[in-house]
Backbone bond lengths (Angstrom), bond angles and torsions (degrees), N, CA, C in turn:
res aa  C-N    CA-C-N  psi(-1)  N-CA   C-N-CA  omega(-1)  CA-C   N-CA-C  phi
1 X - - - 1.443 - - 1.532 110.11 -
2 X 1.592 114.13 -39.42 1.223 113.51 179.22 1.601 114.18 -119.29
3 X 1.373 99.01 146.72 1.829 85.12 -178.24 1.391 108.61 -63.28
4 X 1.635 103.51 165.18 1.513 110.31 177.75 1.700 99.80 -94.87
5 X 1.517 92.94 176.75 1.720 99.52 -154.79 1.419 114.45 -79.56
6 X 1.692 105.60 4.50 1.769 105.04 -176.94 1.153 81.48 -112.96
7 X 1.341 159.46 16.37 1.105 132.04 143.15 1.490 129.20 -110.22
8 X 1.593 105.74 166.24 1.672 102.24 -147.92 1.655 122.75 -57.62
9 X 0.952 103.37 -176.62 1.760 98.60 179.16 1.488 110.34 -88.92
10 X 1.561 100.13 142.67 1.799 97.42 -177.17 1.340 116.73 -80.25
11 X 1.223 123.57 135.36 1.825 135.24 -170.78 1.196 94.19 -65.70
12 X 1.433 93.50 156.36 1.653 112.49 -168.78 1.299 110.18 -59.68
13 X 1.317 138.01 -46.07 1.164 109.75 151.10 1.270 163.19 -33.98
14 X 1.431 112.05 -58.43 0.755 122.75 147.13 1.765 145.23 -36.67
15 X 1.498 111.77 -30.99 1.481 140.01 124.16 1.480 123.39 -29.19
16 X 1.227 124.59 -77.89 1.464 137.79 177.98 1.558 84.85 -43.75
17 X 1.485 124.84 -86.45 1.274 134.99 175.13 1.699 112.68 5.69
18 X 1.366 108.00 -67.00 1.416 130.91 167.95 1.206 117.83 -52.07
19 X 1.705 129.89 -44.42 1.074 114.96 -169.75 1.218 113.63 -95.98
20 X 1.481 108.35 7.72 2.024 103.31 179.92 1.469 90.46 -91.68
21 X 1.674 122.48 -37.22 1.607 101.88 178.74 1.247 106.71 -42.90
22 X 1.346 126.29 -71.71 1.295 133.00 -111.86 1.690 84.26 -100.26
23 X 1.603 126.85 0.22 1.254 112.22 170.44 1.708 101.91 -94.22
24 X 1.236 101.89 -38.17 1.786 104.82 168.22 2.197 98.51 -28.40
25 X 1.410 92.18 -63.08 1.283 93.42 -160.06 1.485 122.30 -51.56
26 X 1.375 96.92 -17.94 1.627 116.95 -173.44 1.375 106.76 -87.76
27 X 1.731 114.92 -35.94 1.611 100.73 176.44 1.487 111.40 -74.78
28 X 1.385 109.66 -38.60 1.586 106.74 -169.59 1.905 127.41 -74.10
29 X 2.151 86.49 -0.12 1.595 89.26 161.83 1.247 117.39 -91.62
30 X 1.512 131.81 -17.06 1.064 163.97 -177.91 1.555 99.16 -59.13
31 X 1.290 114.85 -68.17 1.328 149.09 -170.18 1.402 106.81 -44.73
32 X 1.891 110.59 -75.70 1.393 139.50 154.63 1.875 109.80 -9.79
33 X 1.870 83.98 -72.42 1.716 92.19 179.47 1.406 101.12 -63.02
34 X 1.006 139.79 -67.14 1.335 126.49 -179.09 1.570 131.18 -23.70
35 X 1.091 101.06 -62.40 1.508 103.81 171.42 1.636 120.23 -77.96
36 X 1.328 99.98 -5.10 1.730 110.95 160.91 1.909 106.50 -56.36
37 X 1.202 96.19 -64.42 1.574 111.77 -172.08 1.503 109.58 -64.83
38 X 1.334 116.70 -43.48 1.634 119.45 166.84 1.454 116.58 -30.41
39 X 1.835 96.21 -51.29 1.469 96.30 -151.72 1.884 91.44 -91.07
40 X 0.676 117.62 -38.09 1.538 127.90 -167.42 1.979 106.22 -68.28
41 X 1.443 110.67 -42.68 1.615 102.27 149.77 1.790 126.20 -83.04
42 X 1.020 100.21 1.74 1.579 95.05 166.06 1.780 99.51 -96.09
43 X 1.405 136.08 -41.95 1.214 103.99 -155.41 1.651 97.90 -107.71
44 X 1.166 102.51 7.35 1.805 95.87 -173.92 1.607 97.77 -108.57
45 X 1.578 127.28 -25.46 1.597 124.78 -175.00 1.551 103.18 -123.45
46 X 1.516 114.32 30.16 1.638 112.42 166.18 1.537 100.75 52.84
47 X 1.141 130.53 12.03 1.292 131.88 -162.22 1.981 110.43 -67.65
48 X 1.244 117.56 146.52 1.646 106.14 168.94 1.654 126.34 -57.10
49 X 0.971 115.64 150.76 1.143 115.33 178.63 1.887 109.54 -49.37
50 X 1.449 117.45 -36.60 1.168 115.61 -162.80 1.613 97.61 -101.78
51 X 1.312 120.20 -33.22 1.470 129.79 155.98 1.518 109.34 -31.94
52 X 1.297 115.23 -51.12 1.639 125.56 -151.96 1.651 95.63 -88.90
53 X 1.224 100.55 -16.26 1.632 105.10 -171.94 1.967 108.31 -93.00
54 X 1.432 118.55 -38.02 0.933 139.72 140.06 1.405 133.29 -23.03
55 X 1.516 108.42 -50.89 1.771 113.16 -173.89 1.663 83.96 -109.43
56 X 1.119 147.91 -11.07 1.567 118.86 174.12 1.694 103.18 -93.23
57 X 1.257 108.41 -23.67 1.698 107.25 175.25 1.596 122.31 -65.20
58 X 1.509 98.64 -37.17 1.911 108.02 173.26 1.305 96.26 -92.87
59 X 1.054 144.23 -7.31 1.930 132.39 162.26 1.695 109.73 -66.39
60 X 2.022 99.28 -59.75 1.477 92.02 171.63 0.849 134.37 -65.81
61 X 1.245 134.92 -7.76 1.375 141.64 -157.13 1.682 115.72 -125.01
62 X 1.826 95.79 16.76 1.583 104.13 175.64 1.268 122.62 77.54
63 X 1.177 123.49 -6.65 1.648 140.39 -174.52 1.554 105.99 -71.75
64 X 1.448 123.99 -50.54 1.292 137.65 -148.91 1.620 119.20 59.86
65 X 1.153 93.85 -176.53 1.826 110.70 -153.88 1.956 97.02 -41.97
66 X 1.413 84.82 -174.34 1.741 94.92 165.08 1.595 104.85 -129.93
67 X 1.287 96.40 -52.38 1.911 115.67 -154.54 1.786 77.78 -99.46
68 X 1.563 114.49 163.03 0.931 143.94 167.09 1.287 128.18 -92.16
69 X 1.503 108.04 128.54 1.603 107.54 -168.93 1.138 125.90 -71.58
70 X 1.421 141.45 128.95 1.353 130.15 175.30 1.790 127.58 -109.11
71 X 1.476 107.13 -8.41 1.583 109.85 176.50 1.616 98.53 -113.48
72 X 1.901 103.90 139.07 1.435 84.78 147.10 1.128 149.37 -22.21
73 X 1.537 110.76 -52.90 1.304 127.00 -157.68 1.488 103.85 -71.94
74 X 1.094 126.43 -22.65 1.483 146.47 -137.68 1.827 91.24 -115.36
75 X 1.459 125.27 -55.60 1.098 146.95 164.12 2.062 101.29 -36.79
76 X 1.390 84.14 -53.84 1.821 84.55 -146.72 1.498 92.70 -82.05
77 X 1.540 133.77 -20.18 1.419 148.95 161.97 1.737 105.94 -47.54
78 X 1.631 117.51 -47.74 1.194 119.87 -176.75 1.610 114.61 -71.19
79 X 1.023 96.76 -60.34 1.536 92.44 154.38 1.306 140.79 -21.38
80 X 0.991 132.60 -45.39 1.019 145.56 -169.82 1.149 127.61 -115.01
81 X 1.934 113.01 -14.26 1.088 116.70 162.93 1.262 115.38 -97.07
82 X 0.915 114.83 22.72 1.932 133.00 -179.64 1.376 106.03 -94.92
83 X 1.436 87.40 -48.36 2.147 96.47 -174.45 1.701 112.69 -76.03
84 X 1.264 82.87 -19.08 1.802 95.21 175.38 1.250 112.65 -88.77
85 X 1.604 126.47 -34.76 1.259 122.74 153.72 1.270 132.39 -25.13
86 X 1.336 98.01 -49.31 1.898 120.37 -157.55 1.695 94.38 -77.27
87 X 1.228 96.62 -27.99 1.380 110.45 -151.23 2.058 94.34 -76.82
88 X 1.005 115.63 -43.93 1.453 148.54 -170.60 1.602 104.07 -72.44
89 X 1.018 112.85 -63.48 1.675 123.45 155.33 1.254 110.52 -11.53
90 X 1.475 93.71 -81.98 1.754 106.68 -157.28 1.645 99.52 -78.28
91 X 1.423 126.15 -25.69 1.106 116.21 153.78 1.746 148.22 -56.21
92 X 1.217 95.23 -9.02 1.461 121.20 -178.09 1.483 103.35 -99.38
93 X 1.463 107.98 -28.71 1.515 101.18 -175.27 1.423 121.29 -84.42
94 X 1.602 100.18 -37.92 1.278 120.82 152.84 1.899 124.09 -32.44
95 X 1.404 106.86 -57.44 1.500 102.90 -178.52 1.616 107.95 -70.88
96 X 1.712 110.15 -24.08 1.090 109.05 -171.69 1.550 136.48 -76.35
97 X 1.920 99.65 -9.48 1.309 121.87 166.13 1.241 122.20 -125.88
98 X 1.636 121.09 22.69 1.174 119.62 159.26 1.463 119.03 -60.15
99 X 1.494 123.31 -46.87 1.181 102.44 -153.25 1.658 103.01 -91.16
100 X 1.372 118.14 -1.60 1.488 122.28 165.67 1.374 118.36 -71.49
101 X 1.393 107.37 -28.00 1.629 113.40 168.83 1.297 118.15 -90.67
102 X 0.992 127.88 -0.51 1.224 132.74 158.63 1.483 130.26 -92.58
103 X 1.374 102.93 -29.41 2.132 117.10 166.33 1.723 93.45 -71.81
104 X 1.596 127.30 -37.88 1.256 92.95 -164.23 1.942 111.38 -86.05
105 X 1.680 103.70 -29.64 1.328 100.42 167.87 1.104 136.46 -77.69
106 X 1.896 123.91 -1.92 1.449 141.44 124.43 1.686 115.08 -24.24
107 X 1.383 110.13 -63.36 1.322 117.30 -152.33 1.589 112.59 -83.42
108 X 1.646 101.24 -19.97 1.525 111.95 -179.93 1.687 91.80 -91.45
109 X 0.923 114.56 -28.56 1.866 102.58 -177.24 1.216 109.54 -65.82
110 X 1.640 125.99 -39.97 1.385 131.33 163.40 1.299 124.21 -38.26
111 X 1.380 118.79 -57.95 1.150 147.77 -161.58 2.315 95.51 -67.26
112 X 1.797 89.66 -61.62 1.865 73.01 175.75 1.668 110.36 -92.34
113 X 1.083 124.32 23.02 1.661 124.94 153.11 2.040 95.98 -67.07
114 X 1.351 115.15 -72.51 1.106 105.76 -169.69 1.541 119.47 -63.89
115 X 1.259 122.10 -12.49 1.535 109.78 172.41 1.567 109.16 -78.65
């Protein structure tokens, strides 16, 4: 996926190239979780369709709930999609600075290859 460190550095293009995948990859986990929480407060808290869209968007996005929970089931769903949130977060950020951390510790490995 990534070049190895004896070989040359990828042109800026080719870079950019990389980082719209690998941000693709970041919205559509984003996305995934999103419609995780959609579907899971619509069928576990009777919630509205736009309601359900509402409390999984301020969960992922660190905000927390809006509307108030009324079933266990619905309760013990929030829970857990909170911790999965957090979890999703730092995972998104992660894909989202891999390949920048990798051009710069690419480019410094180059740099003491030639000294």
């Amino acid at each position: 996926m990534f070049e190895h460190r004896h070989e040359e550095l990828l042109s800026r293009r080719e870079f950019v190239r990389r980082m719209g995948r690998f941000a693709l990859l970041g919205v559509l986990l984003i996305a995934i979780s999103w419609l995780i929480g959609i579907l899971g407060y619509h069928m576990l808290e009777n919630m509205s369709w736009l309601d359900s869209v509402l409390n999984a968007a301020m969960i992922l996005g660190g905000m927390g709930p809006v509307d108030q929970l009324h079933t266990t089931a619905g309760k013990l769903f929030a829970s857990f999609y909170a911790i999965f949130s957090g979890v999703v977060f730092l995972a998104s950020v992660a894909v989202l600075f891999a390949p920048v951390l990798h051009r710069v510790m690419h480019k410094f490995h180059l740099q003491v290859d030639k000294d």
